[in-house]
C-alpha positions in Angstrom: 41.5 110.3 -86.9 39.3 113.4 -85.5 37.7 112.9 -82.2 35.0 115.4 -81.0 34.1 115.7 -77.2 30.2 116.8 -76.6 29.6 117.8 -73.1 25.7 118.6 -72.1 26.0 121.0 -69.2 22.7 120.2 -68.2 23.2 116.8 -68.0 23.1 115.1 -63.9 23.3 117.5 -60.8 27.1 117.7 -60.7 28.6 118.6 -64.3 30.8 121.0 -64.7 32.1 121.9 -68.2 35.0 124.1 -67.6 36.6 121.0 -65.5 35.4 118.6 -67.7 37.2 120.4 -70.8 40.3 120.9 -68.7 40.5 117.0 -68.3 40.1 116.2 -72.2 42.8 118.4 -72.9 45.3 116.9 -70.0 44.2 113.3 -71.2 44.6 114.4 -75.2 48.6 116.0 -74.6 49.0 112.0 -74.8 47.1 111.3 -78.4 47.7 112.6 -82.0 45.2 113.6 -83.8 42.7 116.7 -84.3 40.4 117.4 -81.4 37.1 119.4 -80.6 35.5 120.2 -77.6 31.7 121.4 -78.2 28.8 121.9 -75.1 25.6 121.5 -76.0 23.0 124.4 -76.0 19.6 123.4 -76.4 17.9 119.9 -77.5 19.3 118.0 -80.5 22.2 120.7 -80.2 24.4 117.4 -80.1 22.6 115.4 -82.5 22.9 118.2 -85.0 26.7 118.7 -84.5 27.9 115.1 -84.9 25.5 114.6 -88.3 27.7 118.4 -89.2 30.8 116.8 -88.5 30.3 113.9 -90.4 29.2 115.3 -93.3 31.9 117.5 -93.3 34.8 114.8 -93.9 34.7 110.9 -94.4 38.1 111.1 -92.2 37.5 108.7 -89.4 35.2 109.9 -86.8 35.4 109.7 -82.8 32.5 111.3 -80.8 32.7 111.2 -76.7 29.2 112.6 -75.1 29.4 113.9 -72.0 25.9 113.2 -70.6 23.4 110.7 -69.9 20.7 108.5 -72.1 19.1 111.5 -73.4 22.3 112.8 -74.6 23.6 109.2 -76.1 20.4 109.1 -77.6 20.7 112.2 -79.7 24.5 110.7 -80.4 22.9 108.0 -81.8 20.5 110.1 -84.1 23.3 111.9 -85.3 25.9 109.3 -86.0 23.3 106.2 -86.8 24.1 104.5 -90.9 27.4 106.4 -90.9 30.3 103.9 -91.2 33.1 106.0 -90.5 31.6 107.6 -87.8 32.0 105.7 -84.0 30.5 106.6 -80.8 30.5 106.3 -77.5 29.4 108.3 -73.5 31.5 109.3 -70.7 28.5 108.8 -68.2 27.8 112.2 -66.4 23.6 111.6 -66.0 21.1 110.4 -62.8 20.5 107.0 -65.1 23.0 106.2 -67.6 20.8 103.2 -68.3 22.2 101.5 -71.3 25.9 101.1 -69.9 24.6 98.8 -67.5 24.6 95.8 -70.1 28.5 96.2 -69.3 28.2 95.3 -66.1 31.1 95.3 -63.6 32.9 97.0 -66.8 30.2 99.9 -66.7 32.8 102.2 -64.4 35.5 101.8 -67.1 33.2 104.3 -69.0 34.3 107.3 -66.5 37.8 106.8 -67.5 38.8 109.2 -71.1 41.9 107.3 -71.5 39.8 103.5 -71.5 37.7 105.2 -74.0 40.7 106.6 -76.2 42.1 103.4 -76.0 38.6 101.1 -76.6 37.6 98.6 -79.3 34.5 99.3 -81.5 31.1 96.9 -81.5 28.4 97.1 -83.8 25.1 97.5 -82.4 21.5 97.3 -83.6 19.1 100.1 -83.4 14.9 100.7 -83.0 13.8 102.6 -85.2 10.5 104.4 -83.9 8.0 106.6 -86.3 11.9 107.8 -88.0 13.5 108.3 -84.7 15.9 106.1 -83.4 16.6 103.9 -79.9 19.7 102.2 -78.9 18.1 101.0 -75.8 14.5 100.4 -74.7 11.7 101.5 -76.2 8.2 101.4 -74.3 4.7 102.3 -74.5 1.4 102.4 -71.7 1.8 102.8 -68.2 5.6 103.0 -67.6 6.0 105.4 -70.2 3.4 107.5 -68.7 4.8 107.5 -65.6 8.7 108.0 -66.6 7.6 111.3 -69.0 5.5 113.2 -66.1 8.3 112.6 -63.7 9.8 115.2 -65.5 6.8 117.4 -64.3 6.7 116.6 -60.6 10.6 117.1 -60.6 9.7 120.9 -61.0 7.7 121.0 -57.4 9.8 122.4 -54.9 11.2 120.0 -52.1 10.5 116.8 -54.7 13.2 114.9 -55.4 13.8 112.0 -58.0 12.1 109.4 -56.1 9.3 110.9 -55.0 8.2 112.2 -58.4 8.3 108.8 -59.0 5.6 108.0 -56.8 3.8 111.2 -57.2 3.6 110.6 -61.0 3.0 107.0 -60.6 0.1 107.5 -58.1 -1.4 110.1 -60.9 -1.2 107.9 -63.9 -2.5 104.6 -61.9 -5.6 107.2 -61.3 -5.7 108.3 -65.0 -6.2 104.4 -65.8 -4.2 101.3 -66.0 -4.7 99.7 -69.3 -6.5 100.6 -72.5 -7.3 98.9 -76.5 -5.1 98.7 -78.8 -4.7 97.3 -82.2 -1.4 95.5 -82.2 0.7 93.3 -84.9 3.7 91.6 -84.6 5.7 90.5 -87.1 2.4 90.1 -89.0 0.0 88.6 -86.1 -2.5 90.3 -85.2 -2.6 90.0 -81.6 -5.2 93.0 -81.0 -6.6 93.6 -77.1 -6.5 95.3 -73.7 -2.8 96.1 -72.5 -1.1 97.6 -69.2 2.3 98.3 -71.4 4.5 97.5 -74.4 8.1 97.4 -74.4 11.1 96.8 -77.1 13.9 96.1 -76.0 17.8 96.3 -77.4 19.4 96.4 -74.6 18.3 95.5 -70.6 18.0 98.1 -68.1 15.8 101.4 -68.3 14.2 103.9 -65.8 16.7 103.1 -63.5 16.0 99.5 -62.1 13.5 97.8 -65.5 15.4 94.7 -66.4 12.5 93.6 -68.4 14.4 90.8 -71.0 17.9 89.7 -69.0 18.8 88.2 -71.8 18.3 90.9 -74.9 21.7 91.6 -76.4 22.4 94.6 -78.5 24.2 92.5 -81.8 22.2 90.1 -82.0 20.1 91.2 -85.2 17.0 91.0 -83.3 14.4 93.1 -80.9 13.1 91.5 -77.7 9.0 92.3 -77.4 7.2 92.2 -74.3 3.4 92.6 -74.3 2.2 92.8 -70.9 -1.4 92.4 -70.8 -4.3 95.0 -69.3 -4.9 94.5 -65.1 -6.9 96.3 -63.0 -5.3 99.2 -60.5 -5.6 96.2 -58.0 -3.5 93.9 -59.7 -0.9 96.3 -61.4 1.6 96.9 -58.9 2.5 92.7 -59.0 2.3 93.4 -62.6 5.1 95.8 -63.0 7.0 94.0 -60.2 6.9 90.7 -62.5 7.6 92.8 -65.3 10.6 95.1 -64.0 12.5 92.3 -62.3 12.6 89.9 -65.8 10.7 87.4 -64.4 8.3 87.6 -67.7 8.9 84.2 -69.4 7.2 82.7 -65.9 3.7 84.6 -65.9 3.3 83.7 -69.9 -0.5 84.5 -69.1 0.1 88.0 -68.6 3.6 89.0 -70.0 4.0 87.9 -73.7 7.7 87.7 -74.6 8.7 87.8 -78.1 11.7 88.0 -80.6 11.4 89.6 -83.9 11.8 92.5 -86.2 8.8 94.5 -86.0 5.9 95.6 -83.7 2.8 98.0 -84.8 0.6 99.3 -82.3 -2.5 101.7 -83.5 -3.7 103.8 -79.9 -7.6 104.7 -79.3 -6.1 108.8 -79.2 -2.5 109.9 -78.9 -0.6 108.2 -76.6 2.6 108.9 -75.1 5.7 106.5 -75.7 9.4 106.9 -74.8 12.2 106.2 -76.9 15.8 105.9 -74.6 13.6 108.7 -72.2 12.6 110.6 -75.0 8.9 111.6 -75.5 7.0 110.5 -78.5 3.3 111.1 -79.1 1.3 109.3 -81.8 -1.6 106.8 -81.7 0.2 105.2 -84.7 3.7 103.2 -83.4 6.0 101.6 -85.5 8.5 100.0 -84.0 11.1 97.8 -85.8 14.7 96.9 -86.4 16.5 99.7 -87.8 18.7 98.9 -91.4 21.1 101.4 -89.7 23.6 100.5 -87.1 25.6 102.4 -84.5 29.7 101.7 -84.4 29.8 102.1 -80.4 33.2 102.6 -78.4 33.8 100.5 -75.6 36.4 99.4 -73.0 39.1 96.8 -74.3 37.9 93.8 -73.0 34.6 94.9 -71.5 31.5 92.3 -72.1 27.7 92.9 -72.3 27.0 89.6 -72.9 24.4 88.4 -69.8 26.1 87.5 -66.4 25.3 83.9 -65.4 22.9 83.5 -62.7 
């Protein structure tokens, strides 16, 4: 068994990779096995290195990420369709988004040893004009917003929050729905939308719970069309939307389950896969024929909480 530890030094305000590495080693004195510890240097830096190491040997394959959804999102890239390869993510960014499926279980995740310890799931992927999601996929407003926030973060004295509102106040001016030509699963379901979203797992830009009940096995992708509303209307829109209260306003939030979406953009739009940025007025977005092996917590669920 080899396990390699990734650690992205850029990931969240508060990493720090010499005490990170120090840890690893203190927790490893305890394990057998060959061990790596690798930081990351620049984007896909991580994807790159776990694809490298397993090519490299078909010897079972352990990969920790230090980071947050970007960086599991590259781990995924890198690791996706190889069966001997497993990951997982020791949570060190602002959002760390797709742990919180895990619930009450999501703080086991901090702790190396749980990890070291932990039982392997099988998970579906989107796959995304060749890239690939583990999480949530979306399209239109949202996605607008959630890529410029990047931008705003750069202004001095704004913090996360209000480059929220900053970028959210800038894209409701730039325009809150558009045309697109849209099919699903083979209907043809073309017209004027606010946002798309896929879904694989449940949470995303922090507080998005769009589909409560998506679950990451389950060999299927949640859809949610949400139709087009004036700048009036938009903020109880996204409200609806973001609290997974969908399936009541079938009017204006379409909720689907399927294997497939295609939407075709009047000029190149911008879509975010996990957080990443993707531009294209041609999207493709379907369930992958690769899967992720993903470490986890013994005894840790994702399944939905009651209500």
């Amino acid at each position: 068994m080899r396990h390699l530890f990734i650690i992205n030094p850029a990931a969240g305000k508060h990493t720090d990779p010499e005490q990170l590495s120090q840890a690893i080693r203190q927790v490893m004195k305890e394990y057998t096995g060959r061990y790596a510890i690798r930081l990351t240097t620049h984007r896909h830096h991580a994807e790159n290195m776990i694809r490298t190491a397993a090519e490299n040997s078909q010897e079972p394959l352990r990969v920790y990420v230090f980071g947050g959804d970007g960086t599991l999102n590259e781990a995924v890239n890198g690791a996706a369709g190889q069966d001997h390869v497993a990951i997982t993510v020791c949570p060190q960014g602002s959002g760390n988004d797709f742990l919180k499926i895990f619930g009450k279980d999501q703080a086991r995740f901090s702790n190396l040893a749980e990890l070291l310890d932990g039982d392997v799931a099988t998970f579906d992927l989107i796959e995304c004009n060749n890239r690939l999601a583990l999480n949530i996929c979306s399209l239109g407003l949202d996605a607008r917003v959630g890529v410029e926030m990047t931008d705003f973060k750069r202004l001095p004295l704004v913090n996360g929050s209000m480059s929220y509102i900053l970028s959210l106040i800038s894209n409701v001016v730039e325009g809150t729905r558009d045309h697109y030509e849209v099919e699903l699963d083979g209907e043809r379901l073309d017209g004027c939308y606010t946002l798309f979203a896929v879904c694989n797992g449940r949470w995303y830009g922090g507080s998005f719970c769009p589909d409560p009940t998506a679950m990451p096995d389950d060999g299927k992708l949640s859809f949610l069309l949400v139709k087009g509303v004036g700048r009036l209307k938009v903020a109880s829109l996204v409200q609806k939307y973001a609290s997974g209260q969908g399936a009541q306003y079938p009017d204006l939030i379409r909720i689907s389950h399927g294997r497939e979406l295609r939407i075709r953009c009047r000029k190149p739009s911008v879509a975010q896969l996990d957080g990443e940025k993707l531009v294209s007025d041609l999207l493709s977005f379907r369930l992958s024929a690769k899967k992720i092996h993903f470490i986890y917590p013994k005894g840790a669920s994702w399944a939905p909480e009651p209500v």
